[in-house]
Backbone bond lengths (Angstrom), bond angles and torsions (degrees), N, CA, C in turn:
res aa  C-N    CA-C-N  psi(-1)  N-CA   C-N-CA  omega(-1)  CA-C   N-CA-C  phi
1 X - - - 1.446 - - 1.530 109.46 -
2 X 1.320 113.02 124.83 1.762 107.55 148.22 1.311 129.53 -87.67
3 X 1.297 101.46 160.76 1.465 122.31 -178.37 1.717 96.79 -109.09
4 X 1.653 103.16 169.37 1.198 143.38 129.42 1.553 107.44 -108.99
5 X 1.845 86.43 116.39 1.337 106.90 171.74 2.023 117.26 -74.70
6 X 1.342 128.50 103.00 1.277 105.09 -179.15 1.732 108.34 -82.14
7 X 1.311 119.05 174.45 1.479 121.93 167.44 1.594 128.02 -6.33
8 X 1.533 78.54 -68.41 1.948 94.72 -167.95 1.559 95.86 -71.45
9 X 1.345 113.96 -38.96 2.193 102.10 179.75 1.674 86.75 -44.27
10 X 1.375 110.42 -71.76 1.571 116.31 -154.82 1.289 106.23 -24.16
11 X 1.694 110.33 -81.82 1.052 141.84 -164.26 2.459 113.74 -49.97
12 X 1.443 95.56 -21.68 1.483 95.75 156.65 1.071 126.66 -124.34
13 X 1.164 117.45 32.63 1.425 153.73 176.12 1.922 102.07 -91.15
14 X 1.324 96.34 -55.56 1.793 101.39 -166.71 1.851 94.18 -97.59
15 X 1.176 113.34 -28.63 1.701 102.12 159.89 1.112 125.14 -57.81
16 X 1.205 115.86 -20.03 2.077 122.07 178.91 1.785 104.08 82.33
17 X 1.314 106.43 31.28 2.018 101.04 163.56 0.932 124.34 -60.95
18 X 1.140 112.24 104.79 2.037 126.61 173.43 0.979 100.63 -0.78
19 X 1.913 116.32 -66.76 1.916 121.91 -164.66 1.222 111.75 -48.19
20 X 1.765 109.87 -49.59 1.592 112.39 -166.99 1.216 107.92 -46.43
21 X 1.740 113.41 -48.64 1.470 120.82 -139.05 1.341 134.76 -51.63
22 X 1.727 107.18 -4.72 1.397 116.65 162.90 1.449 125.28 -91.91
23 X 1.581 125.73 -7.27 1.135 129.70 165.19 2.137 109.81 -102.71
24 X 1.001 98.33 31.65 1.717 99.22 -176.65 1.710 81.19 -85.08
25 X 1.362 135.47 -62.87 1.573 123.90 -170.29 1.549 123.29 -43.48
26 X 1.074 100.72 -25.24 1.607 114.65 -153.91 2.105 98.46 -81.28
27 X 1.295 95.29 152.40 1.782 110.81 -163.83 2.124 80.47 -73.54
28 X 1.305 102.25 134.81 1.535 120.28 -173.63 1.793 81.56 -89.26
29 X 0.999 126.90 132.34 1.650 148.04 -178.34 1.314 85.50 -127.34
30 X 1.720 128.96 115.12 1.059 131.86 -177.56 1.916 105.65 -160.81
31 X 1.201 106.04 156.86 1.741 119.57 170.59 1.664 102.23 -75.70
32 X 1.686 110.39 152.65 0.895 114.85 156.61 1.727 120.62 -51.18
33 X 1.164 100.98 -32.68 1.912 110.68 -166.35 1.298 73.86 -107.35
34 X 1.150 162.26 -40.32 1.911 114.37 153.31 2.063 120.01 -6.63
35 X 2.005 64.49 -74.18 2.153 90.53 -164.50 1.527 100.21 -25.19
36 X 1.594 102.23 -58.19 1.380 126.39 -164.33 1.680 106.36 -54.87
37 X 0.916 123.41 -19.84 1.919 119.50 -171.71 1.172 88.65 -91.26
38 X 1.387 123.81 -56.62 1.939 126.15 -162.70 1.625 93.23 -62.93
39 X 1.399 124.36 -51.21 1.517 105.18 -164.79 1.368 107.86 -66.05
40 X 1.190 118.77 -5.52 2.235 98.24 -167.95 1.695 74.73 -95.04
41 X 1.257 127.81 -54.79 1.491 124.79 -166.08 1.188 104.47 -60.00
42 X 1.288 142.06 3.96 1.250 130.63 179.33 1.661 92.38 -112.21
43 X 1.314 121.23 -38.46 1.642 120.23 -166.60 2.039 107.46 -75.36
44 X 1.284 86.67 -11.16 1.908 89.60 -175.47 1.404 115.49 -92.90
45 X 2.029 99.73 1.91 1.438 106.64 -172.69 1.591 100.37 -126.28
46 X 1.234 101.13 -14.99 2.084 102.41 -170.01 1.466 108.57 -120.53
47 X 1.168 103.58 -51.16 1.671 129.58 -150.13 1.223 138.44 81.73
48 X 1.206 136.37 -159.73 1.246 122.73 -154.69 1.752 101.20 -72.14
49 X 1.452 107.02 -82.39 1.362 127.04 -152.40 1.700 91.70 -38.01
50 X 1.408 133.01 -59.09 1.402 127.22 -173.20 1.226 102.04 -54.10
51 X 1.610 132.75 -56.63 1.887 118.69 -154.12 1.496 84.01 -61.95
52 X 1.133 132.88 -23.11 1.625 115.04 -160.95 1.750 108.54 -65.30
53 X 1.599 97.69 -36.20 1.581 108.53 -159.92 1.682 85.75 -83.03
54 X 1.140 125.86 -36.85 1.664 117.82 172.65 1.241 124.28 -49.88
55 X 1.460 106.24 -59.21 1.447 119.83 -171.17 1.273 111.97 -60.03
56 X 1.325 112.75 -28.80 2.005 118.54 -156.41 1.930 83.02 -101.48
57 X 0.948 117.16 2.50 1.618 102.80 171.92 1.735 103.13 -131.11
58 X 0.926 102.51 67.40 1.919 120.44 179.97 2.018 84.75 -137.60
59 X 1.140 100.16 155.45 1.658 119.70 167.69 1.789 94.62 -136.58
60 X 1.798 74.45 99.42 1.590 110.14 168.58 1.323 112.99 -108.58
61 X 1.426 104.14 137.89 1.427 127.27 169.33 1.503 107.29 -98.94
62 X 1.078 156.54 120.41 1.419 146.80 168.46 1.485 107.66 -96.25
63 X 1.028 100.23 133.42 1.956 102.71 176.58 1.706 112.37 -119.22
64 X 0.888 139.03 120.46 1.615 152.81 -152.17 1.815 110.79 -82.70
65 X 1.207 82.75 83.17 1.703 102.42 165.02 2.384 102.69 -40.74
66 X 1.184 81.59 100.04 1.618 103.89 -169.44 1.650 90.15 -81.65
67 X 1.873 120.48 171.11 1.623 114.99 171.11 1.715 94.32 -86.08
68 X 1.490 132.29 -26.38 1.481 105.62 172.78 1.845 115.56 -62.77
69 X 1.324 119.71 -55.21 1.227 106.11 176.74 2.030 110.02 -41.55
70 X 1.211 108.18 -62.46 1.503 111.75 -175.13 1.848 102.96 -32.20
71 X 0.976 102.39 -52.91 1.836 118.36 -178.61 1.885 103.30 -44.61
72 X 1.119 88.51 -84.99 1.590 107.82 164.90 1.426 115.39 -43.28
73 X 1.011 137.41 -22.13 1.560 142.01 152.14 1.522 127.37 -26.52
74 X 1.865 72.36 -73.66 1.569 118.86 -167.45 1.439 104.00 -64.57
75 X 1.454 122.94 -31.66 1.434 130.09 -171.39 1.900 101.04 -72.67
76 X 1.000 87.42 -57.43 1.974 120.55 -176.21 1.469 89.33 -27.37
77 X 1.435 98.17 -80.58 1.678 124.94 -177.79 1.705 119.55 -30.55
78 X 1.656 96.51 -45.40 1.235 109.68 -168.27 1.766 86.59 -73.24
79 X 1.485 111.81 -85.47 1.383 105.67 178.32 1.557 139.18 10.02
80 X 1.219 89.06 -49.88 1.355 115.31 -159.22 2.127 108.16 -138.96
81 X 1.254 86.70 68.86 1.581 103.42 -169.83 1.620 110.30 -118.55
82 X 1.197 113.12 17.58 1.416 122.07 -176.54 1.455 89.42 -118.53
83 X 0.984 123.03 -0.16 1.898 114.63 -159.94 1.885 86.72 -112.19
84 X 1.483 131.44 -22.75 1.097 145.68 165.54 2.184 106.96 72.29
85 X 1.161 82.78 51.32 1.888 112.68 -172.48 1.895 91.11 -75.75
86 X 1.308 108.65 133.67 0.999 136.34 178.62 1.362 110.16 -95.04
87 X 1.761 114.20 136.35 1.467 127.82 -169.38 1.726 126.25 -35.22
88 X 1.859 89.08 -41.33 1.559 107.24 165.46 0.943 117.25 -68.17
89 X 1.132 136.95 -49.06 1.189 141.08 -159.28 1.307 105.76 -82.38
90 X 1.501 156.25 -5.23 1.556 171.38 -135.11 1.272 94.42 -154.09
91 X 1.201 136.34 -31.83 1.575 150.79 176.00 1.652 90.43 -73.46
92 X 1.459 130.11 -96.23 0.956 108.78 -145.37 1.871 103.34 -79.37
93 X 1.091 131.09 -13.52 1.535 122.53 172.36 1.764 107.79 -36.81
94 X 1.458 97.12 -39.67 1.365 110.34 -139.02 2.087 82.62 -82.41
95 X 1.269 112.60 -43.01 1.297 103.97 -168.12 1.576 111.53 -79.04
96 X 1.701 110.92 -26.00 1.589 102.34 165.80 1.722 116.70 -69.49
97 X 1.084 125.10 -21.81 1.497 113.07 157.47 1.566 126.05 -60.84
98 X 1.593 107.57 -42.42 1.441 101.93 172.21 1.811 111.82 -85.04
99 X 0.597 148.30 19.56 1.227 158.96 142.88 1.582 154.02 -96.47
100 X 1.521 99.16 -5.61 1.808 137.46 163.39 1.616 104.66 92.43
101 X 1.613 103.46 2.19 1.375 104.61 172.56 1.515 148.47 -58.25
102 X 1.069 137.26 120.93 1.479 124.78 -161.48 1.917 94.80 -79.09
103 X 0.765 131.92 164.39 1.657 162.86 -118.65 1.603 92.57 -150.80
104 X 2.072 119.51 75.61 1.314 97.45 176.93 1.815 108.94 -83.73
105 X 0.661 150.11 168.38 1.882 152.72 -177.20 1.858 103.10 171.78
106 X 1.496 99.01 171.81 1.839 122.31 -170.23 2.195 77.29 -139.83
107 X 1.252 97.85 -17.00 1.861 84.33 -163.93 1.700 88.43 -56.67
108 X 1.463 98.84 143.15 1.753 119.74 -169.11 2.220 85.40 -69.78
109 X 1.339 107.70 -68.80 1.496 126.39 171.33 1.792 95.61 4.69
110 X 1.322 110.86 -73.92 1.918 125.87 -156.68 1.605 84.83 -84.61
111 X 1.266 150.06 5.33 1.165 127.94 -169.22 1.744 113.57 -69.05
112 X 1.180 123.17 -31.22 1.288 124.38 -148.30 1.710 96.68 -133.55
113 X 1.801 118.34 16.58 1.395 131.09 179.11 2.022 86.48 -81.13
114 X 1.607 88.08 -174.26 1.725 104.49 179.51 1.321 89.91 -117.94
115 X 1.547 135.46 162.16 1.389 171.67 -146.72 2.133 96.70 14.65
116 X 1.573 103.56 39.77 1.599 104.21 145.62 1.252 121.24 -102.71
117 X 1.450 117.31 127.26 1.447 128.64 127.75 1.170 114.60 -48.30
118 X 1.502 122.74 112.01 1.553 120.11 172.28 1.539 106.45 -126.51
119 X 1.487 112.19 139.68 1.665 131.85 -164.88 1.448 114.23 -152.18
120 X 1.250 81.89 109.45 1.608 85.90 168.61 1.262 110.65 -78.81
């Protein structure tokens, strides 16, 4: 099975969390504005010169946030605006459905959605 990796997979993915530790092999299928959440969350905890040596040793796939996904986002988001889901995070939900991808996340928000993998 693939995933779309969102943020928080990433981000306890390169912390070494027990849960992750069976998807650390697996090709990271991720948004550019993924990359972008893990690097400030990685720079507010390491700094630069390390997230660099982190980030550049991940096997990323990037998949291209299109204006229909963005559209379809925005709907998602709206939908579901009491759950207080972040742009990225409605971004990539939205592209692992159009793409047969399962939805990896720990965000509480996707816990109780359809095609999530959810891990604490």
């Amino acid at each position: 099975m693939e995933y779309f990796f969102d943020s928080y997979a990433i981000i306890e993915i390169i912390n070494g969390r027990e849960s992750y530790l069976r998807f650390k092999d697996k090709i990271i299928i991720t948004t550019v504005l993924n990359l972008a959440e893990v690097y400030y969350a990685l720079l507010l905890k390491y700094g630069g010169k390390t997230v660099d040596k982190i980030v550049n040793n991940l096997n990323i796939d990037f998949i291209e946030i299109t204006r229909t996904t963005a559209i379809e986002a925005s709907f998602f988001r709206f939908k579901h605006k009491k759950l207080g889901m972040s742009y990225a995070d409605c971004i990539g939900y939205v592209i692992s459905l159009n793409n047969n991808l399962k939805f990896l996340t720990g965000d509480s928000a996707f816990e109780n959605l359809e095609n999530v993998e959810f891990v604490m």
